[in-house]
C-alpha positions as CSV (number, residue, x, y, z in Angstrom):
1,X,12.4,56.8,-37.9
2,X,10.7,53.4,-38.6
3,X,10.7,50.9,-36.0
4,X,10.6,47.4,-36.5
5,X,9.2,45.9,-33.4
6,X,10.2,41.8,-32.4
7,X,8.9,38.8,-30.8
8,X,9.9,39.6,-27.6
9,X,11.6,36.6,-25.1
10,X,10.0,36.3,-21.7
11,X,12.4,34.1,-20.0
12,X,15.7,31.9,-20.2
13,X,14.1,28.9,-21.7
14,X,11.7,30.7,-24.5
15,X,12.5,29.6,-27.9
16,X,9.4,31.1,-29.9
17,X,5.8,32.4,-28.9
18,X,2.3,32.9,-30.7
19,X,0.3,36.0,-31.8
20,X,-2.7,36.2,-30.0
21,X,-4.1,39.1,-30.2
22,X,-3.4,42.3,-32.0
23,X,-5.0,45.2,-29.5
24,X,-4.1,48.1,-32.6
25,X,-5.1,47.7,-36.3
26,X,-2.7,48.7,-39.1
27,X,-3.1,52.6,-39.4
28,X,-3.9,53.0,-35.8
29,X,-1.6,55.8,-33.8
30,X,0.2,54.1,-31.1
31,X,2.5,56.2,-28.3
32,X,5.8,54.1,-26.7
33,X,4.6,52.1,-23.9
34,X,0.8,51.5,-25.4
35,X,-0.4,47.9,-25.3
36,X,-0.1,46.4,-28.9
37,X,-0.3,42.8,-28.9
38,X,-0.6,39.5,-26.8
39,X,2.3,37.3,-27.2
40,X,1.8,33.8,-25.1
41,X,4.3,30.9,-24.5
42,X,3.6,27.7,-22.7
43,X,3.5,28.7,-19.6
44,X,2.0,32.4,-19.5
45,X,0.4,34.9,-21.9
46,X,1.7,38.6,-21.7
47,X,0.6,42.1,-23.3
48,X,3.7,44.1,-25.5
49,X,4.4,47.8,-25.4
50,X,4.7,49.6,-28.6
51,X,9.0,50.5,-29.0
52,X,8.3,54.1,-30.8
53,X,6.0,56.2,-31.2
54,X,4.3,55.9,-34.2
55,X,1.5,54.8,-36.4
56,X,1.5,50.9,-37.1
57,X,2.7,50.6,-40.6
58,X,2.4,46.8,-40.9
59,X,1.4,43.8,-38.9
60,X,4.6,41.2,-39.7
61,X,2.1,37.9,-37.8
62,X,-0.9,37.2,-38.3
63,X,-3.2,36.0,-35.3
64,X,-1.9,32.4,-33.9
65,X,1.1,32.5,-35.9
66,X,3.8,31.2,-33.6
67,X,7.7,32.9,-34.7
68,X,11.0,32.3,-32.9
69,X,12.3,34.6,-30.7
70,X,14.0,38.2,-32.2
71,X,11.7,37.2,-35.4
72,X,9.8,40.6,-36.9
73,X,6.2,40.7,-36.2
74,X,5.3,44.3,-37.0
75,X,6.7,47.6,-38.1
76,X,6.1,51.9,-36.6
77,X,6.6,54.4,-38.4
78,X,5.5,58.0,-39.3
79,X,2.6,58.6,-42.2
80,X,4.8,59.3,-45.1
81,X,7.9,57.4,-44.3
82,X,9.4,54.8,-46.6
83,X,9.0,51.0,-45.3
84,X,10.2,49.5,-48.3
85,X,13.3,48.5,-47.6
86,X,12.4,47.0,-44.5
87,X,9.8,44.9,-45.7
88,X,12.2,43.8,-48.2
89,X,15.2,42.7,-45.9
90,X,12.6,42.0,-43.2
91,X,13.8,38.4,-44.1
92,X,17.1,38.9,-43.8
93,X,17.3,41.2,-40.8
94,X,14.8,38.5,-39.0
95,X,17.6,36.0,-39.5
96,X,20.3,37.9,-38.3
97,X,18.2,38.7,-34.9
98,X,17.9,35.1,-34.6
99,X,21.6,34.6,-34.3
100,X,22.0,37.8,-32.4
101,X,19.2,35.8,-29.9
102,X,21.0,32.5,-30.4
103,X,23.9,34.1,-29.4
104,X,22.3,35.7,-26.0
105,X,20.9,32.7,-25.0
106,X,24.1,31.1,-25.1
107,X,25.6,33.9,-23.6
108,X,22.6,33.8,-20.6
109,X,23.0,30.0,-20.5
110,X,26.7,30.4,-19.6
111,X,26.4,33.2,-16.8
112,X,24.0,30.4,-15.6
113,X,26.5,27.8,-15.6
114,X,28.6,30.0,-13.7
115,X,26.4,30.6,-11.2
116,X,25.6,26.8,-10.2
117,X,26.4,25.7,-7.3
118,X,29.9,24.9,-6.0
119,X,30.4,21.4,-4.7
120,X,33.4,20.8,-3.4
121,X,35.8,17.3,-4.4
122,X,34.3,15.4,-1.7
123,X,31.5,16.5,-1.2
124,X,30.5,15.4,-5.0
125,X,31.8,11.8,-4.0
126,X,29.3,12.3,-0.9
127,X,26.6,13.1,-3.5
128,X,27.4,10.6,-5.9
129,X,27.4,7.6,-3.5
130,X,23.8,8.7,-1.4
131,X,22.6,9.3,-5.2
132,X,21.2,13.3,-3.8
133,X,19.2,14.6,-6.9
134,X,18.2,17.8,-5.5
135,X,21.3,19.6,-3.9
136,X,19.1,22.5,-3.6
137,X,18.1,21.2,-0.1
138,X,21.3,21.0,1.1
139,X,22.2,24.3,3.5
140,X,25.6,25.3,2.3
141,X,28.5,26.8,4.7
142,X,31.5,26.8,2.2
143,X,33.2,29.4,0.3
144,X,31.2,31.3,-2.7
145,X,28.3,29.9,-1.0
146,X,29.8,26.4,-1.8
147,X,28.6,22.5,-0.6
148,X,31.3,21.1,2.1
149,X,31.7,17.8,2.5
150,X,31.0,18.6,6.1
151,X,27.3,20.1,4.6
152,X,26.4,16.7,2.8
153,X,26.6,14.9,6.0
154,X,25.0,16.7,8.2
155,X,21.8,16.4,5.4
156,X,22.3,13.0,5.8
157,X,22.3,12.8,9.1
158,X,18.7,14.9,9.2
159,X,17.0,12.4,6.3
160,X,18.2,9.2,8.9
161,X,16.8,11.4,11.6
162,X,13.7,11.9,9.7
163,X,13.0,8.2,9.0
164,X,13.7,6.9,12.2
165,X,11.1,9.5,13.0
166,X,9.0,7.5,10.8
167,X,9.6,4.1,11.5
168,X,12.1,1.8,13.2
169,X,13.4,-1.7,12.2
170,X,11.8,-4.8,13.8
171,X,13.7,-7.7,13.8
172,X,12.2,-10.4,12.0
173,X,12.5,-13.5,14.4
174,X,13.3,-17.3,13.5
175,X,9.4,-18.3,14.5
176,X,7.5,-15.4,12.8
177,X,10.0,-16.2,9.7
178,X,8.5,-19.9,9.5
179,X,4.8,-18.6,10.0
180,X,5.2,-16.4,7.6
181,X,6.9,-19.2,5.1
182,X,4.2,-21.6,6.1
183,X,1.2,-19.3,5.6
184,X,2.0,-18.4,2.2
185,X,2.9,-22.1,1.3
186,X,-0.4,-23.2,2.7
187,X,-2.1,-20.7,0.3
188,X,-0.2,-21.7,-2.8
189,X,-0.5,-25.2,-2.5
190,X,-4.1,-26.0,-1.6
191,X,-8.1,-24.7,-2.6
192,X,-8.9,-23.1,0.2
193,X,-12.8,-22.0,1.0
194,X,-14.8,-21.0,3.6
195,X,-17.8,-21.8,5.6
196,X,-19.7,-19.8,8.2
197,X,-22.2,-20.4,10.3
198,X,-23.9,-19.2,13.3
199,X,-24.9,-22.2,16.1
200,X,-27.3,-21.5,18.8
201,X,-25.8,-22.8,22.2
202,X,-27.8,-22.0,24.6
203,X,-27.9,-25.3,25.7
204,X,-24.3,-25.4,25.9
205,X,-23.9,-22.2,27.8
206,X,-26.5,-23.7,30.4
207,X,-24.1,-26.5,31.1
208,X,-20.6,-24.8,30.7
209,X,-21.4,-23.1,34.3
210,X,-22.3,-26.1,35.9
211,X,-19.3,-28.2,34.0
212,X,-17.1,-26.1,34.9
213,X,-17.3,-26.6,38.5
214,X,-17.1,-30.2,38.9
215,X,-14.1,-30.1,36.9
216,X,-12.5,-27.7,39.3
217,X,-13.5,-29.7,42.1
218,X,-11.2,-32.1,40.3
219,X,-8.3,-29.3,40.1
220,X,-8.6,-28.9,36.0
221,X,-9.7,-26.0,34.7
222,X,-12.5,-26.0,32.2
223,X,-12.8,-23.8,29.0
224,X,-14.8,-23.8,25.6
225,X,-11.7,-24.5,23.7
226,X,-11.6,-27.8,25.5
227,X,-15.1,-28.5,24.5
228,X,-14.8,-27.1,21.0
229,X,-11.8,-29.8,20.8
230,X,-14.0,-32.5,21.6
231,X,-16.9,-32.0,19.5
232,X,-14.6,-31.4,16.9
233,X,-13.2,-34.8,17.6
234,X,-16.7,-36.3,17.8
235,X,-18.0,-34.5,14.4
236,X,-14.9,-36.2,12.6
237,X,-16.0,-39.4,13.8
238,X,-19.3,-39.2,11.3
239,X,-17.3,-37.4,8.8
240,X,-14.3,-39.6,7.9
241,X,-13.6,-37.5,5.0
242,X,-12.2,-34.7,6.9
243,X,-9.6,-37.1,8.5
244,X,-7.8,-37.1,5.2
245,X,-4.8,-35.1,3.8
246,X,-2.8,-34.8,0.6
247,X,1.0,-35.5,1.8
248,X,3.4,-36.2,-1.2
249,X,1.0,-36.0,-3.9
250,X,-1.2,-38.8,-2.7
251,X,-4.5,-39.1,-0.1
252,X,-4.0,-40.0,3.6
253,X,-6.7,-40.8,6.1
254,X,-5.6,-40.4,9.5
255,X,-6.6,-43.5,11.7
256,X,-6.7,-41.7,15.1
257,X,-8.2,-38.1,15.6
258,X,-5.3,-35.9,16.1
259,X,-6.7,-32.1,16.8
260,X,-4.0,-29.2,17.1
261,X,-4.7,-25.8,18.6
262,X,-4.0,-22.6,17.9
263,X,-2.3,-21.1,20.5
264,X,-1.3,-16.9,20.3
265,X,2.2,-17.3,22.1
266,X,4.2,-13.8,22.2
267,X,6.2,-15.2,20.0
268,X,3.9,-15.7,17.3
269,X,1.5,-18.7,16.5
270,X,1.8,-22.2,17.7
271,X,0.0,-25.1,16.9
272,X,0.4,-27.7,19.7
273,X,-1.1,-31.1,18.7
274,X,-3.2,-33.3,21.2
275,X,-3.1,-37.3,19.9
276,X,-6.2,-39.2,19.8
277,X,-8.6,-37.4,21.0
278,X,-11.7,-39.6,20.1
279,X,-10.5,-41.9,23.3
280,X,-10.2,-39.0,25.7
281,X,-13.0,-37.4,27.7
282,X,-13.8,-33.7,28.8
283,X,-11.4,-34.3,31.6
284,X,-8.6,-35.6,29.5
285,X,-8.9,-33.2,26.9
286,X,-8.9,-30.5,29.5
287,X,-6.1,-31.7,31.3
288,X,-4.2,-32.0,27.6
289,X,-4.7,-28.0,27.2
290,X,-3.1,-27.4,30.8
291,X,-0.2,-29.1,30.2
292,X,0.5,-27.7,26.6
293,X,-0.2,-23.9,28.7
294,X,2.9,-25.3,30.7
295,X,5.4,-26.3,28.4
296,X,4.7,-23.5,26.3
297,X,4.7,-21.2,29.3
298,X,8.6,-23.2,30.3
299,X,9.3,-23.0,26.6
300,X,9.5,-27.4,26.7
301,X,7.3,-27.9,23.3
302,X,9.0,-30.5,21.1
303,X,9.0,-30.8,17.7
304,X,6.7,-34.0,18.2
305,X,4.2,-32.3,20.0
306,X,3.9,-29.8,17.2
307,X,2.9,-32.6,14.3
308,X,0.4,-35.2,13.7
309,X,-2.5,-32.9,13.2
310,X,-5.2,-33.8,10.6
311,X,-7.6,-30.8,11.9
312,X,-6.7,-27.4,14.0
313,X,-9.0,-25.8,16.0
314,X,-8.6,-21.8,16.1
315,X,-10.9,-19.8,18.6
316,X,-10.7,-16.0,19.2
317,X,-13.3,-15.7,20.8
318,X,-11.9,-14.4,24.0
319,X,-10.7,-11.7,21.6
320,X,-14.1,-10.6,21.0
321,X,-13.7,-12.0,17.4
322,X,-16.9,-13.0,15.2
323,X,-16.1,-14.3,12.1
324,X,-12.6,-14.8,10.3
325,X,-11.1,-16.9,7.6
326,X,-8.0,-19.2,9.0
327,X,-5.5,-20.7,6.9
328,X,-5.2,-24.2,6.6
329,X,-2.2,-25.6,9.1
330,X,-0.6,-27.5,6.2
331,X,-0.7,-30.8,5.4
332,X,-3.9,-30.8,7.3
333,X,-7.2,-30.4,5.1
334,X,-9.7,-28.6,7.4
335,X,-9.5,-25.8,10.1
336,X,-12.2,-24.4,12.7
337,X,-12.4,-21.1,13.3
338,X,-14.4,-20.2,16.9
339,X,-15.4,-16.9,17.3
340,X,-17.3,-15.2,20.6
341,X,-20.7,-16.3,21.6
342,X,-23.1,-13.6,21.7
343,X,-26.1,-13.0,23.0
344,X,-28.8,-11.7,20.1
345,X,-32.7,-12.4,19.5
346,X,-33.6,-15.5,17.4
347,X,-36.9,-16.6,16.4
348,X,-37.8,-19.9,18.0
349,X,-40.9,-21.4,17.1
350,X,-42.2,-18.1,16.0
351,X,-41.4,-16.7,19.2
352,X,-38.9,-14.1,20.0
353,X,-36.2,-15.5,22.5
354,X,-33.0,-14.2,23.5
355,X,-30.1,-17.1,22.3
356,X,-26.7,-18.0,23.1
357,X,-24.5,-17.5,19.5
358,X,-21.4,-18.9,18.6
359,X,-19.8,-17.7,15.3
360,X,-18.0,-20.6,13.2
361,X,-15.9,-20.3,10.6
362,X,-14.7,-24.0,8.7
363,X,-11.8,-23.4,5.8
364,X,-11.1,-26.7,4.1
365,X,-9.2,-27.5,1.1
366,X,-11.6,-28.1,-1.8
367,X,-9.6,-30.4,-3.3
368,X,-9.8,-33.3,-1.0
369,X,-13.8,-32.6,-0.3
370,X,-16.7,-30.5,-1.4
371,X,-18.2,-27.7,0.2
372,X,-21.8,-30.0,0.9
373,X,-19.5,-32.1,3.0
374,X,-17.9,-29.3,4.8
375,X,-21.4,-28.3,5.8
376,X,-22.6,-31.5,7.2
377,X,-19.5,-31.2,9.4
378,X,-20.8,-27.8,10.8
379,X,-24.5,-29.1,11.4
380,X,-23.2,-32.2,13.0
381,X,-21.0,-30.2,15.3
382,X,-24.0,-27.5,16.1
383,X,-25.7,-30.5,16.9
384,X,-23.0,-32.2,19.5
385,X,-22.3,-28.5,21.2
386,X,-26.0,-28.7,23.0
387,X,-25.9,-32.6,23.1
């Protein structure tokens, strides 16, 4: 009896499939069960058995001809037997096994539907309001193999497990709040660059040693930041144009040298501000940095030691600290950033020493001076460090 043979359907969600190979050629003797062509889909390519046995009366498809599932794509059948009649309602009978296949797949997709999941009333509002797209990962305990409500929370309770796992919240305190706003207005309000430099101190190294103890002889405790503050101070006094700011849209030069510092309290950064500097001496300036430790330390900083600046001076140095780029302390124009001192061979008069290096770092706001002036400041304060 002639067979005719279909495109077969290799899973819920085929619609159609290609010819890709026909593995028998019309007139060829093929036995049930015998691979006869290669059908693929989008996802996978698979061999078809022969339905009868048989000899293959007529290939339906031709090779990379893609039909809808159920369609007709060949016909077995014995020597002598009569096809005709097949061929000619081959047409007719493929659309009738199309809605036969239409039908199935309906058929299929509503067993499927029936064998979703059960969620229970409130554990769908539980869903709904977390937004859960996969309720696959939820481990079910109800009825039928159903979601509880009771299910949904305790695979809530495992993700907030999971992220505290993962991190924990911080709380964002008043002080690092206004850093945070102040850095980023800094940046979006000003031309910031950056200079570096590297200054041979050997001189100053020499000296700090000896410094050092005739100032504790005096009960003050000396330190390169103190120094640093006062060649700073120094340096402005040849280079005016760093003692100006833009406040309010307009350009101020600052009559007295006013030099904040950066200080790295546990609370975030502070920026005490010491008040004329140019008329203080090592001593004074030294003394000025003790008593800015001790309010800080007794929490007694007021808001008027925290302005006035027209320059900050930033060292991390102690913190091993080479180069960086600091953000200007705004309004203030200009900032100094200190890194360690090192030392490294130089060449000194073509010969090889061994130097004392200090890595600076100067960020200043282009628009109230140039680069070229920005680098004179540097030289002139290399020059003052070993003076």
């Amino acid at each position: 009896m002639a067979t005719l043979f279909k495109m077969p359907k290799f899973g819920l969600t085929m619609t159609e499939g290609t010819v890709e190979n026909w593995l028998v050629e019309e007139g060829d003797e093929v036995k049930e069960g015998d691979l006869i062509v290669e059908i693929s889909t989008e996802k996978i390519t698979n061999s078809v058995e022969a339905p009868a046995t048989g000899i293959l009366r007529k290939k339906l498809a031709a090779e990379g001809e893609t039909l809808p599932v159920q369609a007709n794509i060949g016909v077995i059948a014995e020597p002598d037997e009569d096809i005709t009649h097949l061929l000619e309602d081959g047409e007719e009978a493929t659309a009738e096994e199309e809605l036969q296949a239409e039908s199935k797949a309906q058929q299929e997709e509503e067993i499927e539907k029936e064998a979703e999941v059960i969620i229970s009333h409130l554990a769908r509002k539980l869903i709904d309001k977390h937004k859960i797209k996969d309720i696959h990962k939820i481990e079910r305990s109800g009825p039928q193999n159903s979601i509880t409500k009771g299910d949904v929370e305790k695979y809530l309770k495992g993700l907030k497990k999971d992220q505290e796992q993962t991190f924990k919240e911080k709380e964002w305190t008043e002080r690092r709040k206004v850093i945070a706003r102040r850095m980023m207005e800094s940046l979006e309000s000003s031309a910031q660059t950056t200079l570096t430099m590297d200054i041979d101190v050997t001189e100053l190294v020499k000296k700090y040693a000896q410094k050092k103890q005739e100032l504790e002889r005096q009960g003050l405790r000396l330190t390169y930041t103190a120094i640093f503050v006062k060649k700073v101070a120094e340096a402005l006094e040849e280079h005016p144009a760093l003692l100006t700011i833009i406040e309010d849209g307009k350009l101020q030069e600052f009559k007295s040298i006013n030099i904040g510092v950066a200080v790295d309290d546990e609370e975030g950064l502070i920026v005490p501000v010491i008040k004329g500097v140019e008329k203080m001496d090592l001593q004074a300036v030294s003394k000025e940095l003790t008593e800015i430790q001790k309010k800080i330390q007794e929490k007694k900083l007021s808001l008027a030691d925290l302005q006035g600046g027209v320059m900050t001076v930033s060292n991390l140095g102690m913190l091993g600290i080479k180069y960086f780029t600091p953000i200007l302390n705004s309004p203030e124009s200009a900032i100094l950033g200190l890194g360690r001192i090192q030392e490294k061979p130089l060449i000194v008069e073509g010969e090889m020493e061994i130097r004392s290096v200090l890595y600076a770092s100067l960020t200043h706001d282009h628009r109230v001076f140039d680069g070229g002036e920005g680098a004179r400041f540097l030289n002139t304060f290399a020059r003052l460090l070993n003076s």
